[in-house]
C-alpha positions as CSV (number, residue, x, y, z in Angstrom):
1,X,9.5,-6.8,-15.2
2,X,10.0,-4.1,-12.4
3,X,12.3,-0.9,-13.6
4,X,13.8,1.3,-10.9
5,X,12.7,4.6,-12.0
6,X,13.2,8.6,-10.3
7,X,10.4,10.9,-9.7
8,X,10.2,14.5,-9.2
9,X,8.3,15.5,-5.9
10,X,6.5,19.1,-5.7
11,X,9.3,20.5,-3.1
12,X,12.3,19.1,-5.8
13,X,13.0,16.3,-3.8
14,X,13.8,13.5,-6.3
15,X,13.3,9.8,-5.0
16,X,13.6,6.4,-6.6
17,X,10.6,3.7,-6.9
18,X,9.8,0.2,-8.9
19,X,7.6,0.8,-11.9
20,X,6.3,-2.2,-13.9
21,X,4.1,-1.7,-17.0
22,X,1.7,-4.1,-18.2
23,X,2.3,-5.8,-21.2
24,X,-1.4,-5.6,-22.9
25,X,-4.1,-3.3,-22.4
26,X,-3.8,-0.6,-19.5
27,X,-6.7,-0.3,-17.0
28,X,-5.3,2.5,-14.9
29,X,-2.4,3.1,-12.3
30,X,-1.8,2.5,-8.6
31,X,0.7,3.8,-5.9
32,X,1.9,0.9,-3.5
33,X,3.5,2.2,-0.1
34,X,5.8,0.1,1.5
35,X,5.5,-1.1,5.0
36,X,8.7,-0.9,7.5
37,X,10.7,-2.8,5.6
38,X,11.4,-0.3,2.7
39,X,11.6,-0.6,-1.0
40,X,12.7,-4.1,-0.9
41,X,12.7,-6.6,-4.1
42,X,9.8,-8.1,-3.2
43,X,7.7,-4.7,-3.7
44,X,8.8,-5.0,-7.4
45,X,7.5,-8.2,-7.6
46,X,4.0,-6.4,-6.5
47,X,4.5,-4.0,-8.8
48,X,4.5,-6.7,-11.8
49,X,1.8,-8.7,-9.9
50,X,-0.3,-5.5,-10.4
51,X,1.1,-5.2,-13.7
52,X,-0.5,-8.5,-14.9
53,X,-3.8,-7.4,-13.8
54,X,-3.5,-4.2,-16.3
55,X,-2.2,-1.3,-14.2
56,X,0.5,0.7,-14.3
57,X,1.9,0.1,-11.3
58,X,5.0,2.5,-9.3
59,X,6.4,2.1,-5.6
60,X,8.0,5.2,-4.1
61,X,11.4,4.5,-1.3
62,X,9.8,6.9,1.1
63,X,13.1,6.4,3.1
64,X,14.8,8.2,0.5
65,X,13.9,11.5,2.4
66,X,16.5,9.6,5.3
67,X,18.9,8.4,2.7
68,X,19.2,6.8,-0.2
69,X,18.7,2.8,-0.8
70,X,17.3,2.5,3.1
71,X,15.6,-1.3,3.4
72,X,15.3,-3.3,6.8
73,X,15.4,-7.4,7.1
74,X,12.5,-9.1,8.6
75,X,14.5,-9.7,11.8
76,X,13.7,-8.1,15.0
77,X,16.4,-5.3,14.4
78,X,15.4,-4.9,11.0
79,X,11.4,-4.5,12.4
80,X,13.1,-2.1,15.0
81,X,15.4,0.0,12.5
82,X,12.1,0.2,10.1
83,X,10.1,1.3,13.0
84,X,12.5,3.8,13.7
85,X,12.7,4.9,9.6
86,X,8.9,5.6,9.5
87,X,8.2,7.7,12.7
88,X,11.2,9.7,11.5
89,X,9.2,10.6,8.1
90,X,7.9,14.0,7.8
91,X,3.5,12.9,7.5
92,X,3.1,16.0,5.0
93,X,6.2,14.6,3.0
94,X,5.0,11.3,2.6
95,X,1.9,12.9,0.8
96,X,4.2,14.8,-1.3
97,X,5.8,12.0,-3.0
98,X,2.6,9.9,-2.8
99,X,1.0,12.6,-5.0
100,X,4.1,13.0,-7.6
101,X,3.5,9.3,-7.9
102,X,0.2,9.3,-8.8
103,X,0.9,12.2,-11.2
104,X,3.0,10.5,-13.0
105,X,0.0,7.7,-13.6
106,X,-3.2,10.0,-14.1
107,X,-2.4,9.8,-18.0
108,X,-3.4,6.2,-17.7
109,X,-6.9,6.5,-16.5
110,X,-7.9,5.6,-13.0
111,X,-5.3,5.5,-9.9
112,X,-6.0,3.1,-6.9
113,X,-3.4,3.9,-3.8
114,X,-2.6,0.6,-1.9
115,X,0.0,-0.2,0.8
116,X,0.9,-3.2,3.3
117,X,1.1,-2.5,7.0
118,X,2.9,1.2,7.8
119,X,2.2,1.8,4.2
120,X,-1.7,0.9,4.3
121,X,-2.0,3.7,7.1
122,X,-0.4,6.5,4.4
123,X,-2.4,4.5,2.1
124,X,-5.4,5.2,4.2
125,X,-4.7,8.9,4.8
126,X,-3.7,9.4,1.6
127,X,-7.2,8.3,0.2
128,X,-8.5,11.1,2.4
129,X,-5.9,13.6,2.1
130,X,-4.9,13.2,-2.0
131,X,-7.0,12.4,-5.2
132,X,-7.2,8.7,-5.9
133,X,-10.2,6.7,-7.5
134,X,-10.2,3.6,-5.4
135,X,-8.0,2.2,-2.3
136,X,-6.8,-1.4,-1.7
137,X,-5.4,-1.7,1.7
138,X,-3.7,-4.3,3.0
139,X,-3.6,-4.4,7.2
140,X,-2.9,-0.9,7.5
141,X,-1.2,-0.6,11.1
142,X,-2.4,2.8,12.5
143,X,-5.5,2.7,10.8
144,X,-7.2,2.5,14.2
145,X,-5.6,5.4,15.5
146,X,-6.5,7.3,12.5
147,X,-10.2,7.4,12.4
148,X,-10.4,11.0,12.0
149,X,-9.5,10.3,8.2
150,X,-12.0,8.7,6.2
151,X,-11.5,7.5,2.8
152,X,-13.0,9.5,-0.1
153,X,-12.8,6.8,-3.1
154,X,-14.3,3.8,-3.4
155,X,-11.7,1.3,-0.4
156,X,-11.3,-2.4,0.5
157,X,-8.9,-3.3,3.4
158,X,-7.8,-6.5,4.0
159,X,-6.6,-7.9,7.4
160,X,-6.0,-11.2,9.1
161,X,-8.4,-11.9,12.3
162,X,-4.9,-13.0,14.3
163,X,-3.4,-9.8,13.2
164,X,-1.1,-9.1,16.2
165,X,-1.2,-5.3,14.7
166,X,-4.7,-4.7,14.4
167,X,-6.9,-6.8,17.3
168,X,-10.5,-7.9,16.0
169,X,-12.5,-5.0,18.3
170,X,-10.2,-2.4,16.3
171,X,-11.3,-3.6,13.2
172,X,-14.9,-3.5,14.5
173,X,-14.2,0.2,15.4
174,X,-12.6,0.5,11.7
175,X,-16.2,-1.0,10.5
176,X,-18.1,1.0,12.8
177,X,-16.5,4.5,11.7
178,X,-16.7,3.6,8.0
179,X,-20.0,2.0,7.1
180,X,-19.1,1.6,3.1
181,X,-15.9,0.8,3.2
182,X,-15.0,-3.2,1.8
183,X,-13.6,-5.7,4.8
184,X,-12.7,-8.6,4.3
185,X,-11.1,-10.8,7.7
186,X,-9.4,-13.7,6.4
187,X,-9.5,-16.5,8.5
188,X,-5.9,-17.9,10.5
189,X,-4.1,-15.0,9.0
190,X,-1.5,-12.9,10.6
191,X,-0.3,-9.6,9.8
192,X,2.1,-9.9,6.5
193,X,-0.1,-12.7,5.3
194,X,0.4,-11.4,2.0
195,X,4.3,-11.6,1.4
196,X,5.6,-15.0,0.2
197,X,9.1,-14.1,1.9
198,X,7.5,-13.7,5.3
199,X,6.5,-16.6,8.0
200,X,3.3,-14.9,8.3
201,X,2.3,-15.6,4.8
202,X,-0.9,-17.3,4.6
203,X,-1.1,-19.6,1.1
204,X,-4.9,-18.8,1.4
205,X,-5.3,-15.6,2.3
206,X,-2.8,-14.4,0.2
207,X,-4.4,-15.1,-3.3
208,X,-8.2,-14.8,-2.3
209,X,-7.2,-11.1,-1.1
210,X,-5.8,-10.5,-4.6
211,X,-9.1,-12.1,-5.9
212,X,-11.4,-9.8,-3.8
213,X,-9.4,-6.8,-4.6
214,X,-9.2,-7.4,-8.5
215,X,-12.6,-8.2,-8.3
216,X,-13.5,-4.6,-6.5
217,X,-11.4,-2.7,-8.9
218,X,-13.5,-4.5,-11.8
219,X,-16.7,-3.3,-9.9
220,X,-16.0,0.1,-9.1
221,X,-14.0,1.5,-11.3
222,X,-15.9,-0.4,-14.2
């Protein structure tokens, strides 16, 4: 079961996140970045999710550099608002607490950074920019427009081939610029297809990404 939990960032910024520990034997840790939507509820039930698989798993509110306790509905204003939220974050500050996150997990053995939508883009820099042992990415939504970063640890990125984020000829380009990192396209899938609480989410998609990116972790990091 999730925990809400405060971290110390570098620059003495203290920020709250969802931690949840596994209950048997620990494999490593992993960072999840929230999309636009901000530290909701469901991103503790991700952090257990991750939990059952064996890592130690902690997701930082990035908003909290706007104000504490920041989360946006799904709704139109609520995408607008979280829009709004992230373009608003300081890029260099979002690696700041990514980092004091994984510090806090580098006891544990490995640590994977992952993140859904505006998250997987600092998910995707953040594999460039920080130290982290593997990526899992889900539909990261600037990842197109940030091909000058290339990931330095072992990634898999997921992403639906209806995606109305991410067309088919960007992920191409994605492919193209990146030769070993892990795609998987999952058929009929739209962006979100991960999160139960979204109309986007894709009853197939959803677990046989999990599977694939378990399965990764199992390969690479051994």
């Amino acid at each position: 079961m999730s925990t809400e939990i405060k971290i110390n960032a570098s620059d003495g910024h203290v920020f709250d996140a969802w931690r949840s520990d596994p209950s048997g034997t620990v494999k490593g840790g992993v960072v999840i970045l929230h999309a636009i939507t901000g530290r909701i509820p469901h991103l503790a039930d991700v952090c257990d999710q991750w939990a059952s698989e064996g890592y130690v798993a902690v997701a930082p509110s990035l908003f909290d550099r706007i104000g504490p306790n920041i989360t946006n509905s799904y709704e139109p204003e609520g995408v607008e608002a979280g829009i709004a939220h992230f373009t608003s974050l300081d890029g260099d500050k979002i690696l700041i607490d990514t980092d004091a996150c994984a510090d806090t997990l580098r006891s544990y053995g490995p640590v994977v950074i992952s993140g859904f939508c505006t998250g997987g883009t600092w998910a995707w820099v953040s594999s460039d920019k920080l130290k982290f042992d593997a990526m899992v990415n889900y539909y990261g939504s600037h990842v197109p427009a940030r091909l000058e970063y290339k990931p330095k640890c072992p990634s898999v990125i997921h992403y639906g081939d209806i995606d109305h984020c991410v067309s088919m000829e960007e992920i191409e380009a994605i492919r193209a610029a990146n030769p070993e990192l892990r795609i998987h396209v999952h058929p009929g899938a739209k962006h979100a297809f991960f999160n139960p609480e979204q109309k986007s989410f894709h009853p197939e998609a959803a677990p046989n990404s999990w599977a694939q990116s378990m399965a990764f972790l199992d390969e690479v990091l051994g």
